[in-house]
C-alpha positions as CSV (number, residue, x, y, z in Angstrom):
1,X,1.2,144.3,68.2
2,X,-2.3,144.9,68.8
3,X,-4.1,141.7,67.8
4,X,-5.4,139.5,71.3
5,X,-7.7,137.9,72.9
6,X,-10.2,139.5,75.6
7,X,-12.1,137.6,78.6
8,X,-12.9,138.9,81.7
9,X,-11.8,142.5,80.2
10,X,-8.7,141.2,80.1
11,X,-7.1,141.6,76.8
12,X,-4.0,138.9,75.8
13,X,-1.8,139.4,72.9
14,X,-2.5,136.6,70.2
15,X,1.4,136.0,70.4
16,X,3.9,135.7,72.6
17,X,7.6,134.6,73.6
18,X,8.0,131.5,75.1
19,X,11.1,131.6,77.9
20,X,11.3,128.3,78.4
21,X,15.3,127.1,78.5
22,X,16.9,130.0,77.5
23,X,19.4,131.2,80.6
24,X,21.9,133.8,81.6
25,X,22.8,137.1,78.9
26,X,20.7,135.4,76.1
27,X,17.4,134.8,77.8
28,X,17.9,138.9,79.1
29,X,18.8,139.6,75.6
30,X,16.4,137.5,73.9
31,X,13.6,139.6,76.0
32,X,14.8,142.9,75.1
33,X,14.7,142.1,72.2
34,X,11.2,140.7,71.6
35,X,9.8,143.8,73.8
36,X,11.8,146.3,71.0
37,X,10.7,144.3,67.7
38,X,6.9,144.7,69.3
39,X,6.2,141.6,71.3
40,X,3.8,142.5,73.8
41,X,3.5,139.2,76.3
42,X,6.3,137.4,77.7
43,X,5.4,133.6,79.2
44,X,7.5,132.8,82.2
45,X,7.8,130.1,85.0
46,X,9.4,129.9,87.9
47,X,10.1,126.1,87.0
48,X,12.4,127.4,84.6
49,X,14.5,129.5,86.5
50,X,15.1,132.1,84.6
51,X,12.5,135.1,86.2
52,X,15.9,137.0,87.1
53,X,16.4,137.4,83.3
54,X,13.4,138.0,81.9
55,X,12.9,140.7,84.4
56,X,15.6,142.3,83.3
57,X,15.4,141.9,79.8
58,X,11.7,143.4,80.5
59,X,13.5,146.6,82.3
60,X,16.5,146.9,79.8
61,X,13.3,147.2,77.0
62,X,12.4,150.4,78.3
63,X,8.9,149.4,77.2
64,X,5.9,150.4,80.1
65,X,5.2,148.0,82.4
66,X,2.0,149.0,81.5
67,X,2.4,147.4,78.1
68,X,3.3,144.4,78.4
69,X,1.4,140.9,79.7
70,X,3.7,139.1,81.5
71,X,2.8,135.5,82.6
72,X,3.9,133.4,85.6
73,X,3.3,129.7,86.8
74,X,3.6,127.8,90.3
75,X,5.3,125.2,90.2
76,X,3.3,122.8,92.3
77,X,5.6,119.7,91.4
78,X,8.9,121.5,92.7
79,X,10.8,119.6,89.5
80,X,13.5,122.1,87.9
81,X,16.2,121.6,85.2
82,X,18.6,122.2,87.7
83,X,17.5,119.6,90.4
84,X,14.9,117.3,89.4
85,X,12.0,115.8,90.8
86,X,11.2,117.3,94.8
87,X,8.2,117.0,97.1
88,X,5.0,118.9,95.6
89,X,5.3,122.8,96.5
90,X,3.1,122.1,99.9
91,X,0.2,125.0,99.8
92,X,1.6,127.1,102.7
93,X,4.5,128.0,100.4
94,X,2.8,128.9,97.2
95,X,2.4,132.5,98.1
96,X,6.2,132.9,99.4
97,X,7.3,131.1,96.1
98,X,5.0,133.5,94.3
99,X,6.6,136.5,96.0
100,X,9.7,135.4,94.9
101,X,8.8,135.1,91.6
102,X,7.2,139.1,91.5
103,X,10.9,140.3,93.1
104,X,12.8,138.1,90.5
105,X,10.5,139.6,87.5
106,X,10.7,143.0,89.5
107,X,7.0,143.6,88.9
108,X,4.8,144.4,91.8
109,X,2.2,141.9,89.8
110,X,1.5,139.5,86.7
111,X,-0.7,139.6,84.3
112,X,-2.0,135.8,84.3
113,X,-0.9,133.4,86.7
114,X,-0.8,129.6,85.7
115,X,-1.0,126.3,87.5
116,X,1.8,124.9,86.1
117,X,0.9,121.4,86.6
118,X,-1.9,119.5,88.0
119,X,-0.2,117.8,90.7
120,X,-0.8,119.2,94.4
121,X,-0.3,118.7,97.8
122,X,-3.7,118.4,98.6
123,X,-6.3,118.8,96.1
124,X,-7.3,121.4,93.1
125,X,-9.6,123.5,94.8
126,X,-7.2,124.0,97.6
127,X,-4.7,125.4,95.4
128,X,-7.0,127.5,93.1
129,X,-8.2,129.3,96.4
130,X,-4.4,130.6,97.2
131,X,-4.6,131.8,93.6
132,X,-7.6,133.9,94.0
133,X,-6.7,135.3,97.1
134,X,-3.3,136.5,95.0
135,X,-5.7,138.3,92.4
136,X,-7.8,139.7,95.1
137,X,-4.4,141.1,96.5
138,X,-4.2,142.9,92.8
139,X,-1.3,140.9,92.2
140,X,-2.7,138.9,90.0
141,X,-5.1,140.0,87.5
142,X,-6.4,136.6,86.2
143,X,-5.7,133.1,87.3
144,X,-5.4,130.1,84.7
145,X,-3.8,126.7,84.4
146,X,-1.9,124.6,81.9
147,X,-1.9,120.8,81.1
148,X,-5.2,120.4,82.5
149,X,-7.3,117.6,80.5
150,X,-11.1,118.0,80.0
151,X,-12.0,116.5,83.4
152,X,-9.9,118.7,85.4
153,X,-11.5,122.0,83.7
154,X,-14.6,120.5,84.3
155,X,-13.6,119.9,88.1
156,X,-12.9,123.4,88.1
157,X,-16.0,124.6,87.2
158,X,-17.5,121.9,89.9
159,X,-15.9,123.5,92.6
160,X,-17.5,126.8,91.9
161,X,-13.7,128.5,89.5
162,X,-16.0,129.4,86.9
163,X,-13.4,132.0,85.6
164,X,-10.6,130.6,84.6
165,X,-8.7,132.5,82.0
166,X,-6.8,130.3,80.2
167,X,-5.7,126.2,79.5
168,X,-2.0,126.4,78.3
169,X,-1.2,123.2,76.4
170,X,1.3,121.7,73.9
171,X,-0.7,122.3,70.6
172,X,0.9,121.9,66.9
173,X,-0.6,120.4,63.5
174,X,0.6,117.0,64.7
175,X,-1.1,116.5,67.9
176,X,-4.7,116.9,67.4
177,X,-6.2,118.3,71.2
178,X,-9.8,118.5,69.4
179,X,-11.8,116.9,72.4
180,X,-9.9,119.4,74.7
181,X,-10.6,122.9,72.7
182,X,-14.3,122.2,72.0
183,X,-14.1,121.4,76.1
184,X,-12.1,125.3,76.1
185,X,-14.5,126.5,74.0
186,X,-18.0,125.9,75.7
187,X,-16.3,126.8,78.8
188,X,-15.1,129.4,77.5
189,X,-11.7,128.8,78.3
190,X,-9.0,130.8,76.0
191,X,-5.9,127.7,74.4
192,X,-2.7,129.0,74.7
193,X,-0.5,126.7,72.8
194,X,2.9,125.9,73.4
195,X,5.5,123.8,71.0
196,X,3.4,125.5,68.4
197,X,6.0,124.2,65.3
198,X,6.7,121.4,67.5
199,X,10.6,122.4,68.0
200,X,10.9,123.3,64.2
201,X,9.2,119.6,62.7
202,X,6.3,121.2,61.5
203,X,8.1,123.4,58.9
204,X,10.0,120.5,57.8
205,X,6.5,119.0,56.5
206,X,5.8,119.4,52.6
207,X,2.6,120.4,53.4
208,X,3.4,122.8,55.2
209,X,6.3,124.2,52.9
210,X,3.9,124.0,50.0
211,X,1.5,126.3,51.9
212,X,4.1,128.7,52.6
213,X,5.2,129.0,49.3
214,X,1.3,129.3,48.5
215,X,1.1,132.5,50.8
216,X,4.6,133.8,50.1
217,X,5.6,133.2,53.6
218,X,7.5,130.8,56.0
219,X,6.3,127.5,57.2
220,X,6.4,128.7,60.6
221,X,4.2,131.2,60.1
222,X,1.6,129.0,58.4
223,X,1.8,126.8,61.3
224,X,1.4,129.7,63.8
225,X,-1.2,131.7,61.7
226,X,-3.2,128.2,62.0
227,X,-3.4,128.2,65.6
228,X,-4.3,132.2,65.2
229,X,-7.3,131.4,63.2
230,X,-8.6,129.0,65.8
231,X,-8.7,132.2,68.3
232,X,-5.9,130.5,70.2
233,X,-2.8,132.0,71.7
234,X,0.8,130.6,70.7
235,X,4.0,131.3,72.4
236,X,6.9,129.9,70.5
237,X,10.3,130.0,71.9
238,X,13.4,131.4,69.8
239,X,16.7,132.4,70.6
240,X,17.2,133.5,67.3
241,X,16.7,137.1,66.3
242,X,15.8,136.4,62.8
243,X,13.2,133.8,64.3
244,X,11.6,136.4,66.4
245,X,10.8,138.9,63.5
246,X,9.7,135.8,61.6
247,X,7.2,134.8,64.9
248,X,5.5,137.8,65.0
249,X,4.7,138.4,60.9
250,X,1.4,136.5,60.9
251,X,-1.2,138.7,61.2
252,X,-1.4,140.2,57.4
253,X,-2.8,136.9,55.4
254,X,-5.6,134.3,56.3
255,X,-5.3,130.8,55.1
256,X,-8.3,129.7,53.0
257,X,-10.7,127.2,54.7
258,X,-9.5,124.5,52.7
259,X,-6.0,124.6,53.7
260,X,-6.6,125.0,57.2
261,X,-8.2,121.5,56.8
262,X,-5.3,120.3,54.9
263,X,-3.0,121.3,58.4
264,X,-5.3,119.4,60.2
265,X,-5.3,116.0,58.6
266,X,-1.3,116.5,60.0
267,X,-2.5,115.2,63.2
268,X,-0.4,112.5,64.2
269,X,-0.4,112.4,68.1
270,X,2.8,113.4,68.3
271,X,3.9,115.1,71.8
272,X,6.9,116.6,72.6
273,X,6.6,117.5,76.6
274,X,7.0,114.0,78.5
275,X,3.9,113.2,81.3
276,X,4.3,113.4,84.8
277,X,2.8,110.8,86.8
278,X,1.0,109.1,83.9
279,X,-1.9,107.8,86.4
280,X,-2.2,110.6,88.5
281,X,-2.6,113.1,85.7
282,X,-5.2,110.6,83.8
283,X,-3.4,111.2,80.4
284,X,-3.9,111.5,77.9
285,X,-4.9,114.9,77.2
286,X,-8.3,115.0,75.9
């Protein structure tokens, strides 16, 4: 799959597999697969403990390290599936819980690495200068975040991060996250959307279904070829083999402008992924 985004001279495929809840045999197999069918970027986190399997589901493809863009996130919060809400990851650990993410992945780098969410120890800039130091190592080749509203990305620009890759966001036809992309936009700030059919209820809309019947394809590749067109990044999660050929079909048909603006009078401010710290984080999301 050739089709991506470059900034920075870093190029980062348009679509990608989302790893998020998938454990044991299936989350390794689920990789391999993806990697063989032509998936070219894998989206990781050590929040969701997993970086043992898709590493080796990343070896077992036999595809080139070389190949593939493999991302990775610091968990500053410390919550996991497994144990629930801990003290934030204090910034003397950050590079020790990065290293452990590298020999769980068994990669000597990452492609991107993400602030998983915008709660720290200290403050924003603190954390963002471990981050750098990692990509100055060449062990990370860009730095980005994820759930960051408009005033954080600003803040990050304020403190003199004027590069940052990447804001990884929930993003589907029913939450709208305008104010926030223009924001990515003039800061040049590549949207890579997660929940992009909002856990299969996009599909489920007529609208959607009529387009896909339109453009002789499925709803879930109208709703991802939407976010496509928008030059933003999605990485939907399947376990499902027949879901992953289905994922990466998209990039053979453009939806007229008209219909686009159809998808987006969906909007309906619906989110999936719960807030942390509803104060602290200044929600909502715009």
């Amino acid at each position: 799959m050739s089709e991506s985004f470059t900034k920075l001279g870093l190029s980062i495929p348009a679509l990608g597999l989302g790893t998020w809840d998938m454990q044991g045999d299936t989350c390794c197999r689920i990789v391999q697969e993806a990697l063989e069918l032509g998936y070219r970027h894998i989206d990781g986190a050590s929040m969701y403990e997993n970086e043992t399997e898709v590493g080796k589901g990343v070896i077992n493809s036999g595809v080139d390290r070389e190949e593939i863009f493999i991302t990775t996130k610091i968990n500053t919060t410390s919550w996991t599936p497994s144990k629930g809400n801990g003290p934030p990851l204090q910034n003397k650990n950050i590079s020790k819980s990065f290293e452990k993410s590298l020999k769980d992945l068994q990669t000597d780098y990452v492609d991107l690495l993400l602030i998983h969410w915008p709660k720290f120890e200290t403050n924003l800039g603190d954390i963002l200068e471990i981050l750098y130091q990692l990509k100055d190592a060449k062990k990370v080749k860009e730095v980005g975040v994820a759930n960051f509203n408009s005033d954080l990305l600003n803040e990050c620009i304020s403190l003199g991060f004027k590069d940052i890759f990447c804001n990884q966001v929930e993003y589907h036809p029913f939450l709208s996250q305008s104010k926030l992309l223009e924001v990515m936009q003039d800061l040049d700030i590549i949207p890579v959307a997660y929940c992009p059919i909002c856990r299969g209820d996009v599909v489920r809309h007529d609208v959607i279904i009529g387009l896909a019947e339109k453009y002789s394809k499925t709803p879930a590749q109208i709703a991802l070829r939407w976010i496509y067109q928008q030059k933003a990044v999605s990485i939907p999660k399947t376990a499902n083999s027949y879901r992953l050929r289905e994922n990466i079909d998209i990039f053979d048909f453009e939806i007229e402008y008209k219909d686009m603006l159809q998808i987006y009078s969906l909007e309906r401010n619906q989110r999936l992924v719960p807030n942390l710290d509803v104060n602290e984080l200044k929600y909502p999301f715009d």
